[in-house]
N, C-alpha and C positions, 0 to 999 in steps of 0.2 A: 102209453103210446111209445113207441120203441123210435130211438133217436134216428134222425136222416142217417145216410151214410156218410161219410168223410167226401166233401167236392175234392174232386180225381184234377190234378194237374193240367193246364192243354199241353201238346208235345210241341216240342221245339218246331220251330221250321222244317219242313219236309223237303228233304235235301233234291227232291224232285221236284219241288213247285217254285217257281221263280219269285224270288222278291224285286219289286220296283223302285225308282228309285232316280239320283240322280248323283253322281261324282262329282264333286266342287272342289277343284284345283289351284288352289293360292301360292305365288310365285313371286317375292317381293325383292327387289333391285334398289342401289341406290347411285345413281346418276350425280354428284357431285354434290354442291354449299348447297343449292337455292337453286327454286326453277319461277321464273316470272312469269306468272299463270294465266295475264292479259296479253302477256308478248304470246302465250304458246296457244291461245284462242285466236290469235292472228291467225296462226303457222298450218293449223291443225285444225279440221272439223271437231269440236269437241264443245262437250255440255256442263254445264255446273252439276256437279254429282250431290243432290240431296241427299240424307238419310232416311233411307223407306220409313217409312211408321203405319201403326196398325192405330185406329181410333183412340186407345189408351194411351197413347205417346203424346208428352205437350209439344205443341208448335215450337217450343222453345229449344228443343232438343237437336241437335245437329249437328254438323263440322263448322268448325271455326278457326280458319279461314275455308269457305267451302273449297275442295279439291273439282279437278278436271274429271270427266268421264268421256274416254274413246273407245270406241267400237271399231274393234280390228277384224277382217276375214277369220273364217273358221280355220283354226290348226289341226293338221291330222296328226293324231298318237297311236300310238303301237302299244296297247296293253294288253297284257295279261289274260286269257278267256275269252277278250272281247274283240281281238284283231288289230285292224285298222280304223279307228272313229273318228269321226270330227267333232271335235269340240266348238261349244262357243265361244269365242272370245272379246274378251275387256280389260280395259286400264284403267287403273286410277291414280292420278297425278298430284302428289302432294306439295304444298310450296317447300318443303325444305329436301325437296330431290327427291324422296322415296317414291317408288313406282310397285303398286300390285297387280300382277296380272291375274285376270280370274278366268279358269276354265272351266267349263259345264260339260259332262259325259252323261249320257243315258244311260241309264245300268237296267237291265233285269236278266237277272245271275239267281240262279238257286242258291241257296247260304252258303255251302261247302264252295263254292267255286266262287261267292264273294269272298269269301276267307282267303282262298287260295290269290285272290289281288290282292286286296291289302296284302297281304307278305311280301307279293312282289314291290307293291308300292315303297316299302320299306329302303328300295334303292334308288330312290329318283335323278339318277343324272340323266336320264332319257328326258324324261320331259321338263326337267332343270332345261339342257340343253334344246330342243325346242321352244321352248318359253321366251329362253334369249334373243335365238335365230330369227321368231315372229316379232317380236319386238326391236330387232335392229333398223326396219326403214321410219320408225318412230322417233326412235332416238337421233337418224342423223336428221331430219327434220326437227327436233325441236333444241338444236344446238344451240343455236341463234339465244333461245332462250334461257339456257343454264349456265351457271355463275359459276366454274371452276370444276367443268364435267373430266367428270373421275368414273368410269365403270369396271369395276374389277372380276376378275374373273372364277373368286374363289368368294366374294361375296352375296348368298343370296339366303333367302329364306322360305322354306315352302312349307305348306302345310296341307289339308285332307279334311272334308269334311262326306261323309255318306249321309245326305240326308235323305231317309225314307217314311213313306207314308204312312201312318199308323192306323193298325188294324191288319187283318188277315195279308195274307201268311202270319203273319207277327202277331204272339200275343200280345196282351195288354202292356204297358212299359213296368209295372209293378213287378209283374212275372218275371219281365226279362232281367230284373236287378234281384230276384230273389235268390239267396244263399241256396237254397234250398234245389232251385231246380236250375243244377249243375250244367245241364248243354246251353241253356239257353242264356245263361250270365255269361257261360266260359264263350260260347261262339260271338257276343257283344266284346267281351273282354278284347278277345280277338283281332278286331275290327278298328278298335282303338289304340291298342300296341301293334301294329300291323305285323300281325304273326299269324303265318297259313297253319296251325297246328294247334291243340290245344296247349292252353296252360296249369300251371300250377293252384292249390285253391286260393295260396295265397297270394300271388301274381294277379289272378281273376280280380279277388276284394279290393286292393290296389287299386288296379286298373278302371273298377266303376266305383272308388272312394267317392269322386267330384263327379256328382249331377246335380239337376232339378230339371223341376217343371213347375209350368205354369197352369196347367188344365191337366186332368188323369188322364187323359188321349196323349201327350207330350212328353217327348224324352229329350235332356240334351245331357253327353256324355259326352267328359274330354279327358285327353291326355295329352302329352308331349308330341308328338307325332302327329295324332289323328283326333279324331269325334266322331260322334255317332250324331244325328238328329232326327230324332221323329217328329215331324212337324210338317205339316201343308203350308202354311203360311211365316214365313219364317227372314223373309227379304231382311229383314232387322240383327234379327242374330245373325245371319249369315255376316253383314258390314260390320258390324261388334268384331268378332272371330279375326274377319279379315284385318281390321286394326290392330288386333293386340299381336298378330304373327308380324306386321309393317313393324310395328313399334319395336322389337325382339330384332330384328334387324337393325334398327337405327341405334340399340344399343350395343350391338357386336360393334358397328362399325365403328363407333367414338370408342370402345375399348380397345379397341386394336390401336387407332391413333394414339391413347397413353401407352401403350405398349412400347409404342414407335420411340414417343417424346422419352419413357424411362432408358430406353436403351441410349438417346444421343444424350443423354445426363449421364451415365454411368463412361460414356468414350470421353465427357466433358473431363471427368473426375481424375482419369489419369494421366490426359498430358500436361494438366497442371500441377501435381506431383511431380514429373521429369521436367519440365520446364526452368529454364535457368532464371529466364526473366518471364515469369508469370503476369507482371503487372502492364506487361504490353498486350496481355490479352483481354478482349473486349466480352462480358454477355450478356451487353443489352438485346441482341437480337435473341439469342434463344429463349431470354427470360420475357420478351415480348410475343414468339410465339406462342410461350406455352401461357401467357394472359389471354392470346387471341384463342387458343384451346380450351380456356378452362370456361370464358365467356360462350365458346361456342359450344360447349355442350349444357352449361348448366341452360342456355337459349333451346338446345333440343330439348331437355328433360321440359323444358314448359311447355313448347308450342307442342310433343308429342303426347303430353299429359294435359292440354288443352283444345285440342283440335276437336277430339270426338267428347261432348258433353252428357251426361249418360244422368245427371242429377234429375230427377222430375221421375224417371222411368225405371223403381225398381228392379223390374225383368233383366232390361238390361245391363243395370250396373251389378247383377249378379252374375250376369254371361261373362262381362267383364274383368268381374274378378275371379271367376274361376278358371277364365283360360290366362290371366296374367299368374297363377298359383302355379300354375301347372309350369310356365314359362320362366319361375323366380324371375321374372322382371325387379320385383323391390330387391331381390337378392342383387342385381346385376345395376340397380342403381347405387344401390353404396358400394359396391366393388368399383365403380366408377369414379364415384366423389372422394374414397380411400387414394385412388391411385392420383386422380386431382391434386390431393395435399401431399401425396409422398412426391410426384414430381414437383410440386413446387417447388417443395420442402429442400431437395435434390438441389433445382438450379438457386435456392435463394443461398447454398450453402456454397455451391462453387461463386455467385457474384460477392458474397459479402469476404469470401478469403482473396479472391484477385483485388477487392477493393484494399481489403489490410494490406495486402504485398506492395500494391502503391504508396497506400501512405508510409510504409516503411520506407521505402524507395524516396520519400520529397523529402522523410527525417533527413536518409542519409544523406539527402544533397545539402540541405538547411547548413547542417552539419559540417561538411566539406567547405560551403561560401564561408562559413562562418575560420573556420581553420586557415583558410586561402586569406583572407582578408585580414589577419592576424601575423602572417608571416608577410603580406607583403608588407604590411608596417613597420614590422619587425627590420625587414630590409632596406624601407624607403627612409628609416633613419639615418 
């Protein structure tokens, strides 16, 4: 019996048939210390934001402390292929200040002309900036409730996820990560390094290194940037995703404050070198801020590594750490706790030389009474 023939590839998406879909637009802010989550349910229509779960998920599973959820009017954006849209929009309020806003687009784009968004997506200060501008009658409303509100203008965090239906247009998700058939990894590839053009093969390999799935219908593919999701029912990874891009944020921002603290330790170091009487200078206050800093971030690294619980539900604590891999978050926590002990290290070196310089300073007084008390004896004879 003469062997079957070799099963024929399916072809890539057909650059004429639309794939469906949906754009998920994550946009994370951080509003100051603390937001008091009972005072901002006063202020503000807003809901306790559970963690979706699918029947596999224990009840155990959740945010801890649970966060706010609001429901803001729809935002209109100006993208790429698709014009003018409205998005949906939501927030979510975290107790230590961090805010996500999450945007929902309708996509059905033939694949060439999803590609050609993602590329443009690649420069988000449009919808960085809309994100803000929808979010400002929020924020002056929930003043009342936050503890030392700070909003800056150069700190935000966004992220991308394309989640689409799996099956037609789209082959199977095996095919789409297979080496082998070049259009259809390279245009996923794509999608997740947001680049309207093809890549390299080994940019592509890269690019879809970190996935999995849960059922052979399911894809989830990330990178730095962006991800890809095939998935219908997916509410779960989506609030995963969205957490670890929150988180990635709350760690820029406490590095930037050791930045701040190393820089006023290094202005500390030289005017006590020129300083004639050094021992009149005081640093218990800076040596007090940077206790209340180093308190206040090893307090983020917990509540931010404690909020969302992910143990019970392997799925998730996969999604979890593959979009923290991709983020070196562990990377960005020891770069934090390194800079921790070097500034300490900094101000513990400028207080312990101003303290030597005093106590030189009481020898020499010691010194002097003791001389003065010796001549006037000297003379009182």
């Amino acid at each position: 019996m003469a062997d079957p023939p070799p099963a024929q590839p399916e072809p890539a998406p057909d650059n004429g048939t639309a794939v469906g879909g949906t754009l998920h637009v994550y946009v994370a802010f951080d509003w100051g210390d603390e937001i008091d989550l009972d005072h901002a349910r006063r202020l503000v229509p807003a809901e306790i934001h559970a963690l979706s779960r699918r029947r596999r998920t224990p009840t155990s599973i959740g945010y801890r402390p649970p966060p706010l959820r609001v429901v803001l009017p729809p935002v209109p954006l100006d993208l790429d292929g698709l014009g003018t849209v409205t998005a949906a929009a939501g927030v979510t309020l975290f107790d230590f200040a961090a805010v996500s806003m999450h945007l929902r687009v309708p996509l059905e784009l033939p694949p060439e002309r999803l590609r050609r968004l993602a590329g443009w997506l690649a420069e988000p200060s449009s919808l960085v900036a809309a994100a803000r501008s929808a979010l400002q009658p929020l924020h002056r409303q929930l003043l009342p409730a936050l503890r030392d509100p700070l909003w800056q203008e150069d700190m935000s965090e966004e992220y991308f996820v394309f989640q689409l239906p799996p099956g037609p247009p789209l082959p199977p998700p095996g095919q789409l990560l297979s080496g082998l058939a070049v259009e259809r990894s390279g245009w996923l590839a794509s999608l997740v390094r947001l680049e309207s053009g093809p890549l390299s093969t080994e940019e592509v390999t890269e690019a879809l290194r970190l996935h999995l799935s849960y059922s052979p219908d399911d894809l989830f593919v990330c990178d730095w940037a962006a991800a890809v999701l095939l998935d219908r029912d997916c509410e779960e990874t989506l609030q995963t995703i969205e957490f670890a891009n929150l988180q990635l944020l709350e760690f820029r921002h406490i590095d930037n404050r050791l930045d701040d603290s190393l820089t006023g330790a290094a202005r500390l170091l030289q005017p006590l070198r020129q300083s004639r009487l050094p021992f009149w200078r005081s640093y218990a206050r800076p040596l007090r801020l940077l206790g209340e800093l180093k308190v206040e971030a090893n307090g983020l690294f917990e509540r931010t590594g404690n909020v969302l619980k992910l143990v019970g539900d392997q799925y998730l604590a996969r999604v979890y750490r593959l979009v923290a891999t991709r983020f070196h978050l562990e990377t960005w926590e020891h770069n934090i706790q390194r800079k921790l002990e070097v500034a300490e290290g900094a101000y513990q070196v400028v207080s312990d030389q101003a303290a030597g310089f005093r106590t030189e300073f009481l020898e020499l007084v010691v010194v002097f009474l003791i001389l003065l008390e010796v001549v006037l004896a000297i003379f009182h004879r």
